[in-house]
N, C-alpha and C positions, 0 to 999 in steps of 0.2 A: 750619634753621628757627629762627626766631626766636619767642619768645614775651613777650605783655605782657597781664597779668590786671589785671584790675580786679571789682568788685562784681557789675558786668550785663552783663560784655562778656569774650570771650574772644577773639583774636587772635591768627595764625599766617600768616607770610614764608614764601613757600617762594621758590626759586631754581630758573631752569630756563631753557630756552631758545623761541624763540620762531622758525619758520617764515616769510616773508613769500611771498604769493603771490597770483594772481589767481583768482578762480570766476566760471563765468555765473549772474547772474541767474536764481534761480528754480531755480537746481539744488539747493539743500541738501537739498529734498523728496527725492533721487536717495538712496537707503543702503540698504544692505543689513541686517538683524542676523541673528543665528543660529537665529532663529526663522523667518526668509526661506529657509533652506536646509535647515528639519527635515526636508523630504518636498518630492517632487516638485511638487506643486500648491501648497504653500505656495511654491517656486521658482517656477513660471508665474507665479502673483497677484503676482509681486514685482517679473517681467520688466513684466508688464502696466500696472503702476504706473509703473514706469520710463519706459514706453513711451510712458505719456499726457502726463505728467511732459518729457518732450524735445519731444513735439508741441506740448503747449499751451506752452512755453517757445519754440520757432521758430517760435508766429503771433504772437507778443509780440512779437519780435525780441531781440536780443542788449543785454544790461545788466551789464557789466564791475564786479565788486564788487571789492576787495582784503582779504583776509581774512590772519588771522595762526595759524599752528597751535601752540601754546602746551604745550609736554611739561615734566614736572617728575614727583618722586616724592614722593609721603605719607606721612605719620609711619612708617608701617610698610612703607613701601619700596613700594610699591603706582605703576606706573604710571600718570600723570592727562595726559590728552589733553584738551585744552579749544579752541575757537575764537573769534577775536573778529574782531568785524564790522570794517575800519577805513574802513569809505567806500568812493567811488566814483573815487575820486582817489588816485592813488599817495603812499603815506608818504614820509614828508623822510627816510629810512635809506638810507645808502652801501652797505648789503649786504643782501641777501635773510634772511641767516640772523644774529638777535641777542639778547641774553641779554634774560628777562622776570622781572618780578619779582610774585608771586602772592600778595595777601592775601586770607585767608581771617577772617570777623567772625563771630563767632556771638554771638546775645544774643535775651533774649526781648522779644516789641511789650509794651508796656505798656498 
């Protein structure tokens, strides 16, 4: 990690790697979290969401996005999964799998 302070502004480089891949359209709605799997009907409400989620996605039809999965670790070694949109259109990268570079800006609106 790199660091550069100033007055109003704090700033933090992390390094990490980066995933290239395709998603449908309209899936990101699709996730499970662990509040989805407390109890059984909190399971069903989750299937169900899914379910409407794929439906209302195949009368739309299919929308090919390319997304990147962006993994790196935080100051305290903490795992950070992040995604980034990159279009509709495939990136200009020779490989699926390539190093990202993560700045992080903290400061307050004036």
């Amino acid at each position: 990690m790199e660091e550069n302070r100033d007055l109003s502004k704090t700033k933090a480089i992390f390094e990490g790697e980066a995933k290239i891949g395709e998603v449908m359209g309209g899936f990101q709605a699709i996730s499970l979290s662990p509040e989805d799997i407390s109890s059984p009907l909190s399971f069903q409400m989750a299937l169900t969401r899914i379910y409407e989620t794929l439906m209302k996605s195949m009368e739309e039809g299919p929308k090919k996005k390319y997304v990147a999965e962006v993994r790196f670790k935080d100051d305290m070694g903490n795992p950070v999964v992040i995604s980034i949109d990159l279009g509709d259109k495939p990136p200009l990268f020779s490989n699926n799998k390539v190093k990202a570079r993560v700045l992080v800006e903290i400061y307050e609106e004036d």
